[in-house]
C-alpha positions as semicolon CSV with decimal commas, in nm:
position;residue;x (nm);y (nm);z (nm)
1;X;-0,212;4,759;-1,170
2;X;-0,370;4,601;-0,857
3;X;-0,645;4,423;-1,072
4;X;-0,356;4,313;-1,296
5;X;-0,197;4,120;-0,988
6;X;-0,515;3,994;-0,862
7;X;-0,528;3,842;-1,158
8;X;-0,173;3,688;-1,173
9;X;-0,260;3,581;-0,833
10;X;-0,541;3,373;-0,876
11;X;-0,373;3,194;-1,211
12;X;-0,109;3,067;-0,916
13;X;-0,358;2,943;-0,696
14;X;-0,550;2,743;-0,933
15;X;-0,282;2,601;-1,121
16;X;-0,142;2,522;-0,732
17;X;-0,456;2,397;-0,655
18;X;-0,496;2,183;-1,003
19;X;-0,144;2,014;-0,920
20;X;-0,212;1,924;-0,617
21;X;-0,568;1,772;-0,705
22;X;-0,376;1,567;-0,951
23;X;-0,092;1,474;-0,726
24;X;-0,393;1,329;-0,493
25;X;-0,532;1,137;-0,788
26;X;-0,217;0,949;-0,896
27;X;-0,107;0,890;-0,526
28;X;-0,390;0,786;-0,409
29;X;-0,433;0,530;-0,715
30;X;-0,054;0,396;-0,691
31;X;-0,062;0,058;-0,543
32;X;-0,077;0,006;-0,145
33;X;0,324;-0,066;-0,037
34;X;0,334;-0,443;0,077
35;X;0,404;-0,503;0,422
36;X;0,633;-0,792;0,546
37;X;0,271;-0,962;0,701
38;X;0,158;-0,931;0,328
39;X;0,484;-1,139;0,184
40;X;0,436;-1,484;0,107
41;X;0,693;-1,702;0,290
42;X;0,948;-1,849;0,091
43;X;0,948;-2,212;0,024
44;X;1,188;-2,465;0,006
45;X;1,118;-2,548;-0,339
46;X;1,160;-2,205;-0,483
47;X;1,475;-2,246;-0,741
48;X;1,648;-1,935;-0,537
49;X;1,653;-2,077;-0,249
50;X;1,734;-2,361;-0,361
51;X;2,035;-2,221;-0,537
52;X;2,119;-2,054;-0,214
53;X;2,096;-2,360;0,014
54;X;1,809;-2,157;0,203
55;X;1,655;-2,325;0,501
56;X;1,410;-2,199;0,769
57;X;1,592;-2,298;1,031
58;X;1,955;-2,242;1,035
59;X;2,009;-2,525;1,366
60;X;1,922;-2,761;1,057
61;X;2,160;-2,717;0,789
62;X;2,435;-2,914;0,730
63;X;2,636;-2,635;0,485
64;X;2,995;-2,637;0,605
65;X;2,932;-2,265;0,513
66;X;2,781;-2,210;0,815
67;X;2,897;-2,037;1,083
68;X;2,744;-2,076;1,448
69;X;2,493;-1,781;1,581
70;X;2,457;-1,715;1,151
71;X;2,069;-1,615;1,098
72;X;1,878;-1,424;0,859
73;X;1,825;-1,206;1,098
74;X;2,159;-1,101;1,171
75;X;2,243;-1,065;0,816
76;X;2,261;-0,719;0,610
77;X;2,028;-0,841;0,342
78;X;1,730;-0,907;0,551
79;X;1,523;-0,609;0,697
80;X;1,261;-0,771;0,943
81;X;1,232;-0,800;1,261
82;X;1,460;-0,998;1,510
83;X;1,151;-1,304;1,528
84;X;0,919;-1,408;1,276
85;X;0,861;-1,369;0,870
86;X;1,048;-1,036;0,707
87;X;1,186;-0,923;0,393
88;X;1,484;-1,017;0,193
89;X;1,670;-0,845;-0,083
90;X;1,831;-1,165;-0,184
91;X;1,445;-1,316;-0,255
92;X;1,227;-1,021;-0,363
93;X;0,858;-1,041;-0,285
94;X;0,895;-1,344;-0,024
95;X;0,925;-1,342;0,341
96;X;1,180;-1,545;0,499
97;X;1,208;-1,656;0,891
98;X;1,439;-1,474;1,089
99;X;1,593;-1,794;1,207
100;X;1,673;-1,902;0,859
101;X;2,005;-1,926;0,649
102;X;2,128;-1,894;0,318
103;X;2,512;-1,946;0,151
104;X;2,469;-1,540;0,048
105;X;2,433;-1,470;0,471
106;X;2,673;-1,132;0,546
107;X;2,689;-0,981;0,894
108;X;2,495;-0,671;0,954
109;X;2,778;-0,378;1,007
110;X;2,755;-0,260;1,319
């Protein structure tokens, strides 16, 4: 009976030991996660942000829209830091400056 679990034992540890080799394999071949220094900044030509009146610099734009102290970084769509370049779900793949604006701008909840 012992030899039987011994047995039984082993299987389990390879077939452990097989999954997680393989787990290492397609992990370690997925594709790096892109960082917000990796993003390309968004441009003022893109036809997004042109749709969404985005501009770098939200002391520039003349949108009646705007509200004062509105900023990409105070808005619940962007996810960077307070300064600089960060992400945007509203412009996938692009970085946009925390100082910017866009017509889609909603206050973070508090």
């Amino acid at each position: 009976m012992s030899g039987h679990e011994d047995i039984e034992s082993r299987r389990r540890f390879l077939k452990l030991a097989a999954g997680t080799a393989a787990a290492a394999v397609v992990i370690g071949g997925l594709p790096r996660v892109a960082r917000a220094d990796d993003l390309p900044h968004l441009s003022d030509a893109d036809p997004t942000a042109k749709a969404l009146g985005y501009v770098e610099d939200a002391s520039t734009t003349k949108d009646p829209k705007h509200k004062a102290g509105d900023a990409c970084s105070n808005c619940q769509f962007y996810s960077g830091g307070a300064t600089g370049f960060g992400p945007c779900q509203l412009f996938p793949g692009k970085a946009v400056s925390s100082k910017g604006w866009c017509i889609s701008h909603t206050p973070k909840k508090a």
